[in-house]
C-alpha positions as CSV (number, residue, x, y, z in Angstrom):
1,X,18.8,2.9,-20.0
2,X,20.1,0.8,-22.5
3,X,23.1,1.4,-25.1
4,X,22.6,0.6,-28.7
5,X,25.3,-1.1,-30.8
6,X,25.1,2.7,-32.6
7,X,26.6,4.2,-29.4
8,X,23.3,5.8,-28.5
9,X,21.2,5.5,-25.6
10,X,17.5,4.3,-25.1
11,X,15.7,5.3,-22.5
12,X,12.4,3.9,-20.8
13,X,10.7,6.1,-18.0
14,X,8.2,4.6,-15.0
15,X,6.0,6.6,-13.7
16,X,4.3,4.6,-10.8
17,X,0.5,6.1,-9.6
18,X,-0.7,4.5,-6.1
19,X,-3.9,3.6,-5.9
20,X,-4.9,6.6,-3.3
21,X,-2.8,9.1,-5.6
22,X,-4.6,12.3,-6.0
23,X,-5.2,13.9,-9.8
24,X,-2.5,17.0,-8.8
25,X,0.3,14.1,-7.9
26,X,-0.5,12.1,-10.8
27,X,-0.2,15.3,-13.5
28,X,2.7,16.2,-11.4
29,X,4.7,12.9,-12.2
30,X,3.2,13.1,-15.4
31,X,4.9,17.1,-16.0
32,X,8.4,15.6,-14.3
33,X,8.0,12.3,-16.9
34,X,8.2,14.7,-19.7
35,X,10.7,17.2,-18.4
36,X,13.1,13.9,-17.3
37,X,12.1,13.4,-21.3
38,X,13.2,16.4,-23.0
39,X,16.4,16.3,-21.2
40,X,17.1,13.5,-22.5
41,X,16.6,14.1,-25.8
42,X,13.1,13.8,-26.4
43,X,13.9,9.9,-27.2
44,X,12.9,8.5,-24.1
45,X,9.7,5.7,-23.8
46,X,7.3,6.8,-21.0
47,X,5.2,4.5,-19.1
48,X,1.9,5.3,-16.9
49,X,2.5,2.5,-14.1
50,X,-1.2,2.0,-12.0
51,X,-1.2,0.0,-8.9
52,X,-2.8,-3.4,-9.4
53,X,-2.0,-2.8,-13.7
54,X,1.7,-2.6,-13.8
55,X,3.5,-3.5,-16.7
56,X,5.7,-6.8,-17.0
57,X,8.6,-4.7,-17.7
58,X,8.5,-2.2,-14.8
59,X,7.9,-5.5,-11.9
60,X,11.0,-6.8,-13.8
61,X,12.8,-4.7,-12.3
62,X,11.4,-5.2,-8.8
63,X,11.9,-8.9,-8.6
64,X,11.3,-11.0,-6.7
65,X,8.4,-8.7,-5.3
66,X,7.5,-5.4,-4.8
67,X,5.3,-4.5,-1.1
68,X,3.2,-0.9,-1.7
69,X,3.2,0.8,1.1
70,X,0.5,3.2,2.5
71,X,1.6,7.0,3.0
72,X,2.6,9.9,1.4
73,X,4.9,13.2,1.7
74,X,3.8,16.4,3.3
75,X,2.7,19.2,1.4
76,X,0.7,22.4,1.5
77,X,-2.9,20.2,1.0
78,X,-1.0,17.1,3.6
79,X,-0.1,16.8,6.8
80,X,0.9,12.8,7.5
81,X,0.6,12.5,11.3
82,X,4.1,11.4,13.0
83,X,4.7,7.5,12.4
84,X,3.0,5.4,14.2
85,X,3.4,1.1,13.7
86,X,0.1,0.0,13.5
87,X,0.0,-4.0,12.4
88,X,-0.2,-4.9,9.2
89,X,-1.4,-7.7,7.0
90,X,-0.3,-8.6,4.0
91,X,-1.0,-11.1,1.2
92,X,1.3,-12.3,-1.7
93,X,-0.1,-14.0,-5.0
94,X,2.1,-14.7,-8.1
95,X,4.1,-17.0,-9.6
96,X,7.2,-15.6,-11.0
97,X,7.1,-12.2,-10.0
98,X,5.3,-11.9,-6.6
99,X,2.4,-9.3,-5.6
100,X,2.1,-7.9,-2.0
101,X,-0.5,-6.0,-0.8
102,X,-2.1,-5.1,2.2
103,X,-5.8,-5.8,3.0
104,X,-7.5,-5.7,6.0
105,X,-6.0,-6.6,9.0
106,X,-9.4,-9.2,9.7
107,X,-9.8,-12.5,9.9
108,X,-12.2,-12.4,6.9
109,X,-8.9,-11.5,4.4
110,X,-7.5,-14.8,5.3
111,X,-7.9,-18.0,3.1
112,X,-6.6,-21.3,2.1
113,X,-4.9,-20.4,-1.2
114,X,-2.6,-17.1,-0.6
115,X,0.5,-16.6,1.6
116,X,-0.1,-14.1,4.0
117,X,2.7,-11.8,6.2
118,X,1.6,-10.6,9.5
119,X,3.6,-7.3,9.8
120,X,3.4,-6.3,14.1
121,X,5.3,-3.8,16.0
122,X,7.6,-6.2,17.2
């Protein structure tokens, strides 16, 4: 939210889609972008943020880095088991605003070029 020298407000609205999000989820967030919308105003500027396709504005906001993280909530159609740690590896690329994400926790994800976080239980 930003105020205008008129006194008003403008308004930008994220709406971030994992890459594993269903089609319900998505035209869920989608519904709640445009309710969040109307009641405010009907002014607002809505964004569709994609994993791996996000806008320079919305990782602004997130700097230095944002980490995805896998999961979810529960739901009628979901049933996340209980948490359990399981290690985790992570690689960072960027220059000014960092990307994490997780790939495979192998030996063939590893290379010479990329930073890489080895996330373990303890």
């Amino acid at each position: 939210t930003t105020a205008l020298k008129s006194g008003s407000l403008w308004h930008d609205i994220h709406y971030w889609l994992g890459k594993d999000t269903s089609q319900d989820e998505g035209g869920v967030a989608a519904i709640k972008t445009v309710e969040l919308d109307a009641a405010l105003g009907g002014r607002a500027v809505q964004y569709r943020e994609v994993q791996g396709h996000e806008t320079e504005k919305f990782s602004s906001y997130f700097k230095p880095c944002t980490i995805p993280q896998k999961g979810g909530v529960a739901s009628g159609f979901k049933h996340p088991e209980a948490e359990v740690h399981q290690t985790c590896l992570f690689v960072c690329a960027g220059k000014h605003a960092v990307h994490v994400n997780e790939v495979p926790f192998a030996r063939s994800s590893l290379n010479h070029d990329d930073i890489f976080i080895l996330d373990t239980k303890s």
